[in-house]
Chimera marker file (.cmm) of the C-alpha trace (Angstrom):
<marker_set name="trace">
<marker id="1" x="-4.832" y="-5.228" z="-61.948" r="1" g="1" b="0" radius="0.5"/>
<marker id="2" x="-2.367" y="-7.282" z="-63.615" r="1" g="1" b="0" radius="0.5"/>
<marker id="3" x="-4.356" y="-7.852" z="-66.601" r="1" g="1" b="0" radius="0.5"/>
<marker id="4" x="-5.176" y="-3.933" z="-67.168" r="1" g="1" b="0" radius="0.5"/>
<marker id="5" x="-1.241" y="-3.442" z="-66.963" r="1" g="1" b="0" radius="0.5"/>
<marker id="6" x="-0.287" y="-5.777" z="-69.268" r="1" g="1" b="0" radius="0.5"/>
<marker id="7" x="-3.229" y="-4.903" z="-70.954" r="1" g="1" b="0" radius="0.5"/>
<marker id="8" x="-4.983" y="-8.281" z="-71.651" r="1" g="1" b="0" radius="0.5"/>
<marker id="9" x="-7.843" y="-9.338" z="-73.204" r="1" g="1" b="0" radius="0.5"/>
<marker id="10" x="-10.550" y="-10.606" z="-71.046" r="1" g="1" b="0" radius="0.5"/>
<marker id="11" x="-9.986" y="-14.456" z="-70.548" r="1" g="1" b="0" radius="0.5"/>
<marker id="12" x="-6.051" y="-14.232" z="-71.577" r="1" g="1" b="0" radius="0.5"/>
<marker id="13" x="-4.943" y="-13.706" z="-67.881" r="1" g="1" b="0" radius="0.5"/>
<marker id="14" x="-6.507" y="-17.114" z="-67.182" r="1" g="1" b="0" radius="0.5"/>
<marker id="15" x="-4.670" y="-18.882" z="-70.058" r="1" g="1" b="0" radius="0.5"/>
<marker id="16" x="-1.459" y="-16.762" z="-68.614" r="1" g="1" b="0" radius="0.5"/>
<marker id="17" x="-2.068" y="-18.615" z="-65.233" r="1" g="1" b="0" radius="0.5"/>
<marker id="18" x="-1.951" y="-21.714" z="-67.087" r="1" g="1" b="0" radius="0.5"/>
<marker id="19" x="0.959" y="-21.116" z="-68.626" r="1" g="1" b="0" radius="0.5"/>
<marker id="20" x="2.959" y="-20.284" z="-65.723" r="1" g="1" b="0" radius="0.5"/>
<marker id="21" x="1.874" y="-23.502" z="-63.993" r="1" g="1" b="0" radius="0.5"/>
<marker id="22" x="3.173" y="-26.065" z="-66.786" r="1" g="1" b="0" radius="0.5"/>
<marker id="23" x="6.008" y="-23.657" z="-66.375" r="1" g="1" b="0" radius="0.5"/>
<marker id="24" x="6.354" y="-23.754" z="-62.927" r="1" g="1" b="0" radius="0.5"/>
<marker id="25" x="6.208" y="-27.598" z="-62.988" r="1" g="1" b="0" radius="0.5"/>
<marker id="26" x="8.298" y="-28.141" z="-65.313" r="1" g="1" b="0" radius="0.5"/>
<marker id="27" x="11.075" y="-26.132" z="-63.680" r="1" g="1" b="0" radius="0.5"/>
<marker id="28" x="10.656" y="-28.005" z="-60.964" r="1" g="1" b="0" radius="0.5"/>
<marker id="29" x="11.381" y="-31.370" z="-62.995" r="1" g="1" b="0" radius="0.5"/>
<marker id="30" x="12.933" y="-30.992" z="-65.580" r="1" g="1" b="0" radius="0.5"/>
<marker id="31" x="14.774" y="-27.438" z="-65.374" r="1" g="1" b="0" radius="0.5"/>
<marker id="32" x="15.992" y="-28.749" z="-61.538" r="1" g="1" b="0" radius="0.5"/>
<marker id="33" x="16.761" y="-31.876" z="-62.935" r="1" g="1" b="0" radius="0.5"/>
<marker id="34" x="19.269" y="-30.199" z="-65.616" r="1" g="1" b="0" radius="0.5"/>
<marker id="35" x="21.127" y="-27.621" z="-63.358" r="1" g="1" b="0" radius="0.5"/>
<marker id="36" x="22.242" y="-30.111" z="-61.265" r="1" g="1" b="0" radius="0.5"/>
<marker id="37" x="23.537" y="-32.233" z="-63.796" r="1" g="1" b="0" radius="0.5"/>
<marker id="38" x="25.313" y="-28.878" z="-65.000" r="1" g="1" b="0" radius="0.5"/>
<marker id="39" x="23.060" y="-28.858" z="-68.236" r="1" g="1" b="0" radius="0.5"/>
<marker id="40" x="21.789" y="-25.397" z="-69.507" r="1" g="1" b="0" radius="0.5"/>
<marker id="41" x="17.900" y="-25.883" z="-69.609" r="1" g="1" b="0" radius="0.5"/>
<marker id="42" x="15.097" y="-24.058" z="-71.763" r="1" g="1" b="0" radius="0.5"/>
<marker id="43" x="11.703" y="-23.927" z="-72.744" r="1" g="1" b="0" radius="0.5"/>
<marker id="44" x="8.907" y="-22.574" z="-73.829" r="1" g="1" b="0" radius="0.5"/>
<marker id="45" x="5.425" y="-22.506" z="-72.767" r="1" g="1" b="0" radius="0.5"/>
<marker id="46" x="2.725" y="-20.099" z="-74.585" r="1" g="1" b="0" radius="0.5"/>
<marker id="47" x="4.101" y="-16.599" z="-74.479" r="1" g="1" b="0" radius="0.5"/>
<marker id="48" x="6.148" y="-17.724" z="-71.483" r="1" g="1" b="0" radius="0.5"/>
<marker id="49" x="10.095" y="-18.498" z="-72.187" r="1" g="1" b="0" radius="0.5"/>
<marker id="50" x="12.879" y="-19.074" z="-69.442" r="1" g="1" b="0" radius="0.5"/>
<marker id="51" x="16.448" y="-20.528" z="-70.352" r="1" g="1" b="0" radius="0.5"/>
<marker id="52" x="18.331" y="-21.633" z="-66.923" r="1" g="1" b="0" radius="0.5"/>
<marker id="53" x="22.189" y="-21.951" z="-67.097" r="1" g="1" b="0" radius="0.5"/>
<marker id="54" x="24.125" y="-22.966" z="-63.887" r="1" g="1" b="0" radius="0.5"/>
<marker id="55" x="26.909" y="-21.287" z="-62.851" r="1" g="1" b="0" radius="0.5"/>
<marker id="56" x="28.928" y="-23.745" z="-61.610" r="1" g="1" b="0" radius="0.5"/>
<link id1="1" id2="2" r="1" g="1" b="0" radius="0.2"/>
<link id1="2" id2="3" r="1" g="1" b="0" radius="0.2"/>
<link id1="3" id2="4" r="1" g="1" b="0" radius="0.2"/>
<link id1="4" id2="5" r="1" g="1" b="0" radius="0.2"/>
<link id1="5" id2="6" r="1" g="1" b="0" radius="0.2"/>
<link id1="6" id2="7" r="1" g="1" b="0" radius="0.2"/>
<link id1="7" id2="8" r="1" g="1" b="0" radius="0.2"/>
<link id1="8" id2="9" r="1" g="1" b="0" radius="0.2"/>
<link id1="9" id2="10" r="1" g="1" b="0" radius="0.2"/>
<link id1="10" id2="11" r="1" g="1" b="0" radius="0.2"/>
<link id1="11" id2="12" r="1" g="1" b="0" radius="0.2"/>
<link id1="12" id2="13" r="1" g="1" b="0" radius="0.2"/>
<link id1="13" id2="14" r="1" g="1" b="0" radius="0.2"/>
<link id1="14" id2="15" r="1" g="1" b="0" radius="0.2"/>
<link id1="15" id2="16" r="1" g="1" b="0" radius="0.2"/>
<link id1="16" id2="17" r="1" g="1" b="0" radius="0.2"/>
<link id1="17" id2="18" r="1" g="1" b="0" radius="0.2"/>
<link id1="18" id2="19" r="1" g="1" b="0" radius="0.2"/>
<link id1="19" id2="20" r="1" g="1" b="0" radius="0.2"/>
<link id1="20" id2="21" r="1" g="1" b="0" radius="0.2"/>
<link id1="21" id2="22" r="1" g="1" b="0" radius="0.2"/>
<link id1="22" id2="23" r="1" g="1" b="0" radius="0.2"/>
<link id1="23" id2="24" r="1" g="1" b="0" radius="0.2"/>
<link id1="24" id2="25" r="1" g="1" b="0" radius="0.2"/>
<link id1="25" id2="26" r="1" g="1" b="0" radius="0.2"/>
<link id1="26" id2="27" r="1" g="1" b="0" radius="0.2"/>
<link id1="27" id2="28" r="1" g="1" b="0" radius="0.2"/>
<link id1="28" id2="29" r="1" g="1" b="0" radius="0.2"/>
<link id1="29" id2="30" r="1" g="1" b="0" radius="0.2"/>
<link id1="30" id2="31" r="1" g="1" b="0" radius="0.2"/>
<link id1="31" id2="32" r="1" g="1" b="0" radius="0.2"/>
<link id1="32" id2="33" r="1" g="1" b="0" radius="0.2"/>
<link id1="33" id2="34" r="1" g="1" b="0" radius="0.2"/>
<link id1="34" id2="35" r="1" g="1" b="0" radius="0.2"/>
<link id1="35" id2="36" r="1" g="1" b="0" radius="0.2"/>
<link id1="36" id2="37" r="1" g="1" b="0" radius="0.2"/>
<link id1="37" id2="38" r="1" g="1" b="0" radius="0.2"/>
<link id1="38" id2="39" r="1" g="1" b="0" radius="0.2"/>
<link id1="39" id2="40" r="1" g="1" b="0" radius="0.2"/>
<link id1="40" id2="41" r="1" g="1" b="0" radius="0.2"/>
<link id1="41" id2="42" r="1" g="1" b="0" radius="0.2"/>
<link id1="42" id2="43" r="1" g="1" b="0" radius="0.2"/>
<link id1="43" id2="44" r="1" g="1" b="0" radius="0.2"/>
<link id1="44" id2="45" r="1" g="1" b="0" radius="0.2"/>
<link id1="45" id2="46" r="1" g="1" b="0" radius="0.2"/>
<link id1="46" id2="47" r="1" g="1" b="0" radius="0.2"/>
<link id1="47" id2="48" r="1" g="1" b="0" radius="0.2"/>
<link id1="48" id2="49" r="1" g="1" b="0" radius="0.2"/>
<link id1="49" id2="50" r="1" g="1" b="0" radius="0.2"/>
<link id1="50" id2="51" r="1" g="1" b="0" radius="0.2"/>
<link id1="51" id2="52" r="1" g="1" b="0" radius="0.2"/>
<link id1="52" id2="53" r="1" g="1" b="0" radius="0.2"/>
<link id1="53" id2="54" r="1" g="1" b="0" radius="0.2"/>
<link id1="54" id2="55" r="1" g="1" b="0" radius="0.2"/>
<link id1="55" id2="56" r="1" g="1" b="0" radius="0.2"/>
</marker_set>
């Protein structure tokens, strides 16, 4: 379902997945890691990009 909605090609949901694991890791690490220093934190991984920013 998600692939027909963002209307991927066969195989490119997969390599989405994949993405959004490094991803997820790495915000774990290194984004978590960052914040609570009080560092902004970005990055980029495939089509995936997230930029972090702590409020405090």
């Amino acid at each position: 379902m998600v692939r027909e909605r963002a209307n991927l090609a066969p195989g490119a949901s997969e390599e989405l997945a994949d993405c959004v694991r490094v991803m997820f890791a790495r915000m774990l690490d290194e984004a978590d890691s960052a914040t609570s220093r009080g560092k902004r934190w970005s990055a980029t991984v495939g089509p995936i990009s997230v930029t972090l920013t702590p409020t405090r």
